[in-house]
N, C-alpha and C positions, 0 to 999 in steps of 0.2 A: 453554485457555491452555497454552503451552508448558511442555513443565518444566527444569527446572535444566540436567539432565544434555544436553538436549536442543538448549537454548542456548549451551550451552556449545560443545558438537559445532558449530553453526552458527557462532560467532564465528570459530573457529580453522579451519574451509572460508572463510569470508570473508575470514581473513589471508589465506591459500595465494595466494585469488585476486588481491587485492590486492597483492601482491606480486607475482603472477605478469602480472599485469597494467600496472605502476607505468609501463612506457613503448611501450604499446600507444597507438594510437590509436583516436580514439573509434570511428569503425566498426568498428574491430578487437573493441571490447567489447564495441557490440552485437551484432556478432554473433555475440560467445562469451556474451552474454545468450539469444539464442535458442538455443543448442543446450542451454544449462541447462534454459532454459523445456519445451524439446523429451524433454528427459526428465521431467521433473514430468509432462509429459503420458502419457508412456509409464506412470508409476509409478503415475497416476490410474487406468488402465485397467487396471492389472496389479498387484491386492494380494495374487497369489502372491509378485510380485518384490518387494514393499513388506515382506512378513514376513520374506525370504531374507534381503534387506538390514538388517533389524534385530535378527535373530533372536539373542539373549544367550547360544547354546551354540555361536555359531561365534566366535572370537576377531576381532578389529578386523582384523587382519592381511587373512584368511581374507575376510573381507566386502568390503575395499578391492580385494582380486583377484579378486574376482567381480565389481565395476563394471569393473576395469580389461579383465580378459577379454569383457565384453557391449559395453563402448564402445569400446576400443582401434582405431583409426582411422577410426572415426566422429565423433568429437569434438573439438578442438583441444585440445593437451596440457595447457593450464591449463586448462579445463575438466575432462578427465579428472583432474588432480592433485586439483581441487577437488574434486570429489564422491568420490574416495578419501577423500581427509581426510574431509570429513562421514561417509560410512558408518561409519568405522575408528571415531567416538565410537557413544556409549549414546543409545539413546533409549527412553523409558517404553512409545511405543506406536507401531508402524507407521505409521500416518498421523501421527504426527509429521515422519516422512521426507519425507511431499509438503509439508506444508508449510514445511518448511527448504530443501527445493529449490526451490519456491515463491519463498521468502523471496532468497532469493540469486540466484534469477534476475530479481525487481523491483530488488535491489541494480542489479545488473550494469550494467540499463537506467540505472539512475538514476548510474551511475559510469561509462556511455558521454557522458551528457548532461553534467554535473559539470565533465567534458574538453572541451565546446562553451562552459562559462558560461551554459547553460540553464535550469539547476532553477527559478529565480523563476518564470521562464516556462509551466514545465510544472506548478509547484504551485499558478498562479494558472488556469490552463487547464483540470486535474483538476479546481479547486473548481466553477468558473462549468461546465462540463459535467455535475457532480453535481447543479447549482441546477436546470441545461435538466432533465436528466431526472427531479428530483423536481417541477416545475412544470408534468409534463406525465403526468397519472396510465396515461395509456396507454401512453407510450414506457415507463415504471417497467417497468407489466406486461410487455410485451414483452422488454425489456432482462434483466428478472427472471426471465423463465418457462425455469428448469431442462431442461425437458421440451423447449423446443425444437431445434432442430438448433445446434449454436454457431456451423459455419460461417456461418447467416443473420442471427444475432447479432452476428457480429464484421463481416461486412458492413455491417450497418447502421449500427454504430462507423463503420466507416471512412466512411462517405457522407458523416454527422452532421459529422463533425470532416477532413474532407477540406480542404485548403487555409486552415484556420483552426487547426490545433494542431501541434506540433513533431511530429515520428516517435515522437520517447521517449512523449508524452504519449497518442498510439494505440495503443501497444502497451501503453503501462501501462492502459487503459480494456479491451484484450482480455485481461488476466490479471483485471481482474476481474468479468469474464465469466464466468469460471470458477469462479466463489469463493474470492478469495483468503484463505487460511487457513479455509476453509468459513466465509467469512460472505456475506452477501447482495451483491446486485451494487451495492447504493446504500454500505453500509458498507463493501467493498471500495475501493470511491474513496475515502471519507474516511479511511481506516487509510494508503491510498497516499500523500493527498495530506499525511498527520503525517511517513508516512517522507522525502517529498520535502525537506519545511520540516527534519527532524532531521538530512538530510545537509546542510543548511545550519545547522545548529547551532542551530534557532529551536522555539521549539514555537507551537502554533498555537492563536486563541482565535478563535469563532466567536463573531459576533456579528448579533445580531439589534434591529433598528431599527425606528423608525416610520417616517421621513425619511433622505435621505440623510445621512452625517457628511460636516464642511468637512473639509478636506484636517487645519488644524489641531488639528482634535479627533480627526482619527483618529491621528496624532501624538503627542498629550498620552497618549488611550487606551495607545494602546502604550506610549509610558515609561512609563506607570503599570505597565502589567500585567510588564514586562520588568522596573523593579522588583522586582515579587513575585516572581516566578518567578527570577531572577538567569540570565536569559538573555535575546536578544532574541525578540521575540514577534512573530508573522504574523498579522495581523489579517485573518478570511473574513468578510465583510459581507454580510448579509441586510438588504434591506429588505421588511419586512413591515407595511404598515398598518394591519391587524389587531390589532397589539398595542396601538395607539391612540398614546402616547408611552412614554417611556422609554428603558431599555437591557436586553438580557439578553446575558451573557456565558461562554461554555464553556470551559476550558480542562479538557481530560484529564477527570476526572472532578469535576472544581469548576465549579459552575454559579453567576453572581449574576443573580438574575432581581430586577430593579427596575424592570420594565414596568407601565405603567398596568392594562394586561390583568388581570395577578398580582394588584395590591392591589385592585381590584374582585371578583375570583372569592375572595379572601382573606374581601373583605366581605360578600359575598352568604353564606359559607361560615359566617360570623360570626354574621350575621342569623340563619340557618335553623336554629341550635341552641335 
C-alpha cells in the first residue's frame, strides 16, 4: 500500500498535470500518457535510477533536476514538469516511485478518454475482458505468466480486443501486463477498472447472479446500493449458475453474500459440528 508521504507527492504531480493539461486535446494526452508510461518503464528496469530518484539525502530540488536533466527534450514539457513535481515529494520506498508513475500514467489514459466522453465505455470493456480472461483458465495462465516476453503478451491484448475496445481500454489491459502497482494481471484490471468508474465519480459493486437481472432490478440495486455508499454505483454483473439462486454483492471491501450456494455450505457446516 502506498504511503502518506507518497500520495501525497502523487496528488500534487497530478495537479501539475492537470493543469498543465486543461486545454490539450485528447490525443495530445495520450500521448503525454505514453511518455509517462514510457518512463515507469525505464524506472522498472533501472532500480539504480529508482533509489537516485527517492533518495532522502538529496534535497527535492536536487532530485527534480536529475529527471529534468535525463528527460529534457525527450519528453513533452508537461510531462517533464509532472515528474519533477512527483520526484521533488518523499517517498517511503523506491518502488513507490514506479508505482506513482504508474499511477499517473493510467490517470493520463484515463484523462485522454474523459475528453472523448468515453470512460462508461472503457470501464464496461475493462470489466467484460477481465470476465473473457478469468473464464478462460488458459488465456489467465498466459496473460499471467511474468516469465514471458511482454511484447508477446501485449500482442495478444491487442488481437483479443482489436476492433472490439476503445485505444484507452488497450492500452489500459497493456499497463496491466505489467503489474499494475505489482499486482497480478487479473487484479490489475479490476483496480483499473474502480479507477475508471472513480474518474466518473461512481464506485463499483460486483455482483454475482444465478439468472440474468431485468433491466428494473438492476436499477432498484443500484439505488439501493448508491444509497449506502452516498454516491452513484456501477453495477459489474456476473452471471453464475453455480451459486444456484440469490445475490452476492462486493463493494470495496464489503461483501453481502445471500446466495443459495452460502446458506447451503453455512448448513452443511452446521450439520458437521
Amino acid at each position: 500500500m502506498a504511503s502518506t508521504v507518497s500520495q501525497q507527492a502523487t496528488a500534487e504531480a497530478g495537479a501539475t498535470f492537470a493543469a498543465g493539461t486543461a486545454t490539450a486535446t485528447s490525443g495530445q494526452v495520450a500521448a503525454a500518457a505514453d511518455q509517462i508510461l514510457s518512463v515507469a518503464g525505464l524506472l522498472r528496469a533501472q532500480p539504480r535510477l529508482r533509489r537516485a530518484l527517492t533518495d532522502p539525502s538529496r534535497s527535492g530540488a536536487d532530485r527534480a533536476g536529475l529527471v529534468r536533466s535525463l528527460l529534457s527534450g525527450k519528453v513533452a514539457a508537461v510531462v517533464l514538469d509532472t515528474l519533477a513535481t512527483l520526484v521533488a515529494g518523499r517517498f517511503s520506498r523506491p518502488a513507490e516511485l514506479l508505482d506513482s508513475v504508474e499511477r499517473l500514467g493510467a490517470d493520463a489514459v484515463l484523462d485522454s478518454a474523459q475528453k472523448d466522453g468515453k470512460l462508461a465505455d472503457i470501464e464496461d470493456e475493462l470489466f467484460r475482458f477481465g470476465q473473457i480472461v478469468s473464464g478462460n483458465p488458459q488465456l489467465a495462465v498466459t496473460l499471467s505468466d511474468s516469465g514471458a516476453p511482454i511484447d508477446r503478451r501485449v500482442k495478444l491484448v491487442e488481437d483479443l480486443l482489436k476492433g472490439k475496445a476503445q485505444p484507452a481500454t488497450v492500452r489500459l489491459a497493456e499497463i496491466a501486463l505489467e503489474g499494475f502497482g505489482g499486482r497480478g494481471f487479473e487484479s490489475s484490471l479490476t483496480r483499473l477498472v474502480e479507477l475508471t468508474a472513480a474518474k466518473r465519480d461512481r464506485e463499483v459493486a460486483y455482483v454475482t447472479v444465478a439468472k440474468p437481472l431485468s433491466d428494473a432490478d438492476e436499477q432498484a440495486l443500484a439505488a439501493k446500493l448508491s444509497d449506502i455508499y452516498g454516491r452513484p454505483v456501477s453495477l459489474k454483473v456476473d452471471v453464475d449458475p453455480a451459486i444456484l439462486g440469490g445475490v452476492s454483492v462486493r463493494v470495496g471491501s464489503d461483501l453481502y453474500d445471500g446466495t443459495i450456494l452460502r446458506r447451503l455450505n453455512a448448513a452443511k457446516q452446521a450439520f458437521a459440528k
